[in-house]
N, C-alpha and C positions, 0 to 999 in steps of 0.2 A: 504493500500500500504506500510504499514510501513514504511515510509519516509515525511522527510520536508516538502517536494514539493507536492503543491498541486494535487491529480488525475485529474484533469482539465488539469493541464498543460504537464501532462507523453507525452513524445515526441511519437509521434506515423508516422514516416515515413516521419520527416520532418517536422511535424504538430502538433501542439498542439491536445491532447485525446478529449475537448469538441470543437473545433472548425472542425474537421469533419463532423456533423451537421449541423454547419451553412453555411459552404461551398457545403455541398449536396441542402440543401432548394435554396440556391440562383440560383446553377444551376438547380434546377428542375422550378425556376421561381418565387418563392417567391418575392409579391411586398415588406414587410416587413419582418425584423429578428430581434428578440429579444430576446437576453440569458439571463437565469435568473444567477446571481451570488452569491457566501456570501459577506458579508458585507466587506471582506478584499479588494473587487474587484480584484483576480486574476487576470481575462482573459483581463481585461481592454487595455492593451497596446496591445492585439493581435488581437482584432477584426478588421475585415475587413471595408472599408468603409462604411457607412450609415446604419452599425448593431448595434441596442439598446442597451442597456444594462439595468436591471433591480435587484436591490440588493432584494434577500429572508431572510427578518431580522433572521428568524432562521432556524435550519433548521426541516424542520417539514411534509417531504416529498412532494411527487409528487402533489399532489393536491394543495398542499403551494405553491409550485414554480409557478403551473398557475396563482393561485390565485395572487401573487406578479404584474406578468406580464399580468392581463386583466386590466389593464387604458391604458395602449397601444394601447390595440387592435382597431381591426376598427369594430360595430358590425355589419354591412352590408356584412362582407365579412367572410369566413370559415377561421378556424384557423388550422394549423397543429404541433400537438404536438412530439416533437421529445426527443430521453435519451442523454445528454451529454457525456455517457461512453455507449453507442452502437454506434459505431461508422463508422459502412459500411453500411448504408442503401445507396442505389444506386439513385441517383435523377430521374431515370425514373420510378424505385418502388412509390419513393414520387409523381408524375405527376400526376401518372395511381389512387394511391388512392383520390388523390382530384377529377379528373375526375368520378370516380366512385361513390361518396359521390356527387357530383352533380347532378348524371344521378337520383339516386337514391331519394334524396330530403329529405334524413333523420337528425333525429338533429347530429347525430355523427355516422363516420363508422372507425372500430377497424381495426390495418393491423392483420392479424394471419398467421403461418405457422405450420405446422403437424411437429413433431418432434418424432423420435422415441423411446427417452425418455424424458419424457417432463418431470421429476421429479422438484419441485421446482418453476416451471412456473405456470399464472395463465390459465386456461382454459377457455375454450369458451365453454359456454351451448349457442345451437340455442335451438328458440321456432318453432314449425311445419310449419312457414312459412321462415325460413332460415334464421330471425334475430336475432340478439344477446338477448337472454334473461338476462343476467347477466354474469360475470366473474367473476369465483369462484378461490379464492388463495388458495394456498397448505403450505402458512410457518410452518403449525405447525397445529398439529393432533386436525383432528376433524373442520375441517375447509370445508373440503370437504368429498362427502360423497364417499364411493367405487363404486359407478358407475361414477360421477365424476373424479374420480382420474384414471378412463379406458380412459377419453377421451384424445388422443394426439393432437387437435388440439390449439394451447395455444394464447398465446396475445401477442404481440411482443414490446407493450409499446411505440406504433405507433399509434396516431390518426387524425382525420379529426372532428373538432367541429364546429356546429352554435354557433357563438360568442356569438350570445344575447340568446340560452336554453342554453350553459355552464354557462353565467354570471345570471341563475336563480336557477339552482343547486350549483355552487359552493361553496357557501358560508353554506350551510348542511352538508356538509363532518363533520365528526367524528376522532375520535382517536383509537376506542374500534377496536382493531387488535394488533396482535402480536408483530409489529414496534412500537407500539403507535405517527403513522404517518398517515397523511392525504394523503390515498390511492387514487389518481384519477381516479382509475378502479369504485371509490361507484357512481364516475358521472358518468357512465352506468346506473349504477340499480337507481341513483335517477330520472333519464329522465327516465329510463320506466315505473317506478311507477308515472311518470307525463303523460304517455300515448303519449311519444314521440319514432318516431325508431329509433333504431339504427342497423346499417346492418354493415355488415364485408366481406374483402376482404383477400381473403386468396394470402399469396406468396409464390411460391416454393423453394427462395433464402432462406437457413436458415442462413445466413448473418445478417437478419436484427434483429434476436436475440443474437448474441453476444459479450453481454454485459463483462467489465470491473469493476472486481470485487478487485482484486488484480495482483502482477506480474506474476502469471501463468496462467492468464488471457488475461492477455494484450502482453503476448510473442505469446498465439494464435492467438487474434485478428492482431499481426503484421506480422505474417506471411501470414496470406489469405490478409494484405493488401499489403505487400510485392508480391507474387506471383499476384494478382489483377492488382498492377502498371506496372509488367515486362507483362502480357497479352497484356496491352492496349498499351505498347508501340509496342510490337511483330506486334502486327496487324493495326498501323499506318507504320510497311513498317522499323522498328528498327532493326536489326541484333544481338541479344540478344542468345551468344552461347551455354549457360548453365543456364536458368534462374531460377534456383532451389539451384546457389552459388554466385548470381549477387542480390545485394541491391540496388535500385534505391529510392531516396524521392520522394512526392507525389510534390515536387515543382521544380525538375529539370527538364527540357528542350531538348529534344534527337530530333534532325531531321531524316526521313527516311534516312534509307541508313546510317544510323551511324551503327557502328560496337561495341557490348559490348563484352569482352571477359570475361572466368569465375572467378570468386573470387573477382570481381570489387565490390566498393560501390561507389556510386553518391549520393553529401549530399546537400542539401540548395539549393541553386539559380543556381547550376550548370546547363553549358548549351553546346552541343556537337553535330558541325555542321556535315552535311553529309561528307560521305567521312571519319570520322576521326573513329580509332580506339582508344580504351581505355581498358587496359589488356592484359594479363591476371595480376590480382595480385594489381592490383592499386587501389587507395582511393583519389577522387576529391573532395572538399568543397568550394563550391559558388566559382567554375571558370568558365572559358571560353574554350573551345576547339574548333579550326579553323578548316574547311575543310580541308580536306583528312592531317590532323595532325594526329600525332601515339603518345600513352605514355603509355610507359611499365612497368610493376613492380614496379610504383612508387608514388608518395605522393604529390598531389597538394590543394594547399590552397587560396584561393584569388589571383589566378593567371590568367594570360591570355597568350595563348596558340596561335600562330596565324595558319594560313593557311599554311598545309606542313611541319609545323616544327614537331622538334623529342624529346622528352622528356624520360631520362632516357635508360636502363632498372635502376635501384637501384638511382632515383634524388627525391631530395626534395625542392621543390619549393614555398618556402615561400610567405606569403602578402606584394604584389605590384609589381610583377616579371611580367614582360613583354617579349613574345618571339616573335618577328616581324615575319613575313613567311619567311618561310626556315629554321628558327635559331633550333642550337641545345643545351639543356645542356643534355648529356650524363649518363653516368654509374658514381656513386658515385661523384655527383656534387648538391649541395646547393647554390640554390643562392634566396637571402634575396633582395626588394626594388631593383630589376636590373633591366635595359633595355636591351634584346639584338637586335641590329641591324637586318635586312635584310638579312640571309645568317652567321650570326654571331654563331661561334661556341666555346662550353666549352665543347669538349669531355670528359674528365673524371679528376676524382678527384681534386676536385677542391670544395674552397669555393669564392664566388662573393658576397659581400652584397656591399647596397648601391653604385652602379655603372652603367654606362650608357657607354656600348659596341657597338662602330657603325660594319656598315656593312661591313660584309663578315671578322672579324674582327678572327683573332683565338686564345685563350689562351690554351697554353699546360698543361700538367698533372699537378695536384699539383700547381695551380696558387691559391694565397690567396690576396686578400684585408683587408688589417687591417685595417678597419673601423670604428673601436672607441680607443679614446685617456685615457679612463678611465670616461670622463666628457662628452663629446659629440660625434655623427656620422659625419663621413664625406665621401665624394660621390669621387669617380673613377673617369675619363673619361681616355677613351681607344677608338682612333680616329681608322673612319674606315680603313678598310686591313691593322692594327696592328699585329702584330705576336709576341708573349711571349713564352719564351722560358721555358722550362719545368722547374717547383719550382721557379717561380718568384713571390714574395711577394709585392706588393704597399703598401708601407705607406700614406693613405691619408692623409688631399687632396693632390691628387697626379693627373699628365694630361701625357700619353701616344701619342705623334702626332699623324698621318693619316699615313698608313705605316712605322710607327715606329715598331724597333726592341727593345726584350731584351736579354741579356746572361741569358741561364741557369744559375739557382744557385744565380739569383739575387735579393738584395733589393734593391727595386726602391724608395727613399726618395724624388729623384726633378723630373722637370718633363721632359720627353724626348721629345724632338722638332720635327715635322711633316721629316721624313723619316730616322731619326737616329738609331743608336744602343745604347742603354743603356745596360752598366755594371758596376754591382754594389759590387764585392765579392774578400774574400780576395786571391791575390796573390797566383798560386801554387808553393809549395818549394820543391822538393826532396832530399831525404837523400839516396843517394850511400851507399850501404851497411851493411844498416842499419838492416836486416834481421840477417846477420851475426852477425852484433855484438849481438842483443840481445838475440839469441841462447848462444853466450860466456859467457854472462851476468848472464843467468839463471842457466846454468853449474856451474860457478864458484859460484853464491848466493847458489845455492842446498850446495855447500860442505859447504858454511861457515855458512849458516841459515841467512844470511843477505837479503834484498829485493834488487832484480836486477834492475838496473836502468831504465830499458824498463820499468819498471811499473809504474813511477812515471808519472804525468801529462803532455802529448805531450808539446815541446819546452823548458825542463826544464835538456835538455842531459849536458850543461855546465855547470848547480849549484854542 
């Protein structure tokens, strides 16, 4: 992957790359989960409740990792072995092959799928009664033979084991291969040379082989999981109007009857009741979106959205921002840590951080809260059916009454009492004439080469 960061952890639609797996086994019914890890314990803080963890002192491939994690197991009961970095097996693929590995009574059944180039995979030789005779690898010439290497039906790196004939082979595994890795394809051929079956199931998803190898691997794998997550909402009753320019996580939340427009992403915990639209153009991360709310064109981040209210088109709505129902923040409007009230509106340009907006409450254009002193934050209050008058600046802490006004043009330093007008700005002075003279001004500096008094710093005409 060329990078820091573990392939275990490559974000994959909201999700960690190896916890895809352990989230398909549990919904396919899994009574146990156990990942194997390296020793550094990546995935440790992201497992889900009551999944195992087991460290593979080194790494020494697929057969090592089993091996790491049979003390776990239970030997009474079938085991199913899954890739860390294939990451879309579908939990009813996984169901269907333990059920079939039961019907059948064999010590182990292979998942396989037909590929029409299966170059690189390993293949599946049946013996004339349709069971797996062995699984022949391709890494490297001479491995397999040319009739061999015709067969497309390959191994998906998906199986179903009797716990106690794995735990009688396992520990024969070799090294002599190409990896110089203990392949757990040889526990095939070592159960059959023990005179145990193993049968295979073939699946038509060729999903459940594509594996993650690198980033041009895992941009494929994210797109069929991408397009996969916009399916399953489409057909839970989602309104999804372009889902081939719409990103959804595999952990956000859309009720039917939500409305996605195109060019949208949905990232984290996000969660978007019916009724509400969302886009076209917007990007949500672990918010909330109320019934029949709208938010266009815009940017929300750990926010809560209520019922009816209107966000943006062009708003960015910072962590801790709360919009009661009805409330709006508008076109070119940021607001940081805010409440808005019931009905409480910031139509456009405008910054609000740290402040709490009662109901039905209106700031006009270009309203700013200056909320930090240099050393600390400090909080608004702006009493409900307030009204601000365009370019009104608060200096916190600052308190706005209940129906309280301000003048355009104002800074608000104290606080204005529940139904006043606060104004805050300097005096206006006009100057009669003033046009005139400094056309005379300029005239006369052109002929002398001197600078005309009009140019010097407004209020400075008597120095």
């Amino acid at each position: 992957m060329r990078s820091s960061l573990p392939k275990a952890l490559f974000d994959l639609c909201g999700r960690p790359l190896a916890l895809w797996p352990v989230h398909a086994a549990l919904q396919a019914g899994a009574e146990r989960v156990v990942l194997v890890d390296a020793p550094a314990r990546h995935t440790a803080p992201y497992l889900p409740p009551g999944v195992a963890a087991v460290v593979q002192p080194k790494p020494n491939g697929t057969g090592g990792a089993v091996a790491a994690a049979l003390g776990e197991l239970d030997r009474e009961l079938p085991v199913v072995v899954l890739c860390g970095d294939v990451p879309l097996i579908p939990p009813p693929v996984i169901a269907e092959l333990v059920a079939v590995h039961a019907q059948r009574g064999v010590a182990a059944t292979v998942l396989t799928t037909v590929l029409p180039d299966p170059s690189g995979y390993g293949r599946i030789v049946r013996d004339a009664d349709g069971l797996v005779a062995r699984i022949v690898e391709t890494k490297r010439a001479g491995d397999a033979s040319a009739a061999e290497l015709e067969i497309d039906e390959v191994n998906a790196g998906v199986y179903v084991f009797s716990v106690a004939a794995l735990a009688e082979v396992i520990g024969r595994l070799d090294a002599d291969n190409a990896q110089g890795e203990l392949y757990l394809t040889q526990a095939i051929e070592l159960l059959r040379k023990a005179g145990m079956a193993v049968a295979a199931q073939r699946c038509a998803d060729r999903r459940v082989v594509m594996g993650v190898n690198d980033r041009l691997d895992l941009a494929a794998v994210r797109e069929q999981a991408r397009r996969m997550i916009c399916e399953q909402h489409l057909q839970a009753g989602v309104e999804i109007v372009d889902p081939s320019s719409v990103s959804v996580d595999v952990t956000a939340r859309l009720e039917p009857e939500a409305r996605i427009e195109p060019f949208t992403i949905l990232r984290g915990e996000s969660r978007v009741a019916a009724g509400a639209t969302v886009g076209p153009f917007s990007t949500v991360i672990d918010s909330l979106i109320g019934e029949g709310a709208t938010v266009r064109a815009s940017w929300l981040e750990r926010a809560n959205v209520g019922p009816g209210a209107q966000v943006g088109p062009y708003a960015y709505l910072r962590p801790g921002t709360v919009l009661a129902e009805g409330a709006k923040a508008g076109t070119f409007v940021e607001l940081k840590a805010t409440e808005l009230g019931p009905g409480a509106k910031v139509p456009h340009l405008s910054y609000v951080g740290d402040a709490t907006v009662g109901a039905q409450a209106n700031l006009g254009a270009a309203t700013i809260t200056a909320n930090y002193d240099g050393f600390a934050k400090h909080r608004t209050t702006i009493g409900a059916g307030a009204r601000l008058g365009v370019d009104t600046t608060l200096v916190a802490p600052v308190r706005v009454g209940r129906d309280a006004y301000t003048g355009a043009g104002s800074v608000i330093t104290e606080d204005v009492p529940d139904g006043a007008l606060g104004i805050a700005r300097a005096r206006q002075r006009n100057l009669p004439g003033w046009a005139q003279r400094r056309a005379a001004e300029r005239e006369s500096a052109a002929e002398s080469g001197k600078e005309p008094a009009a140019n010097r710093p407004a209020g400075t005409e008597g120095l």
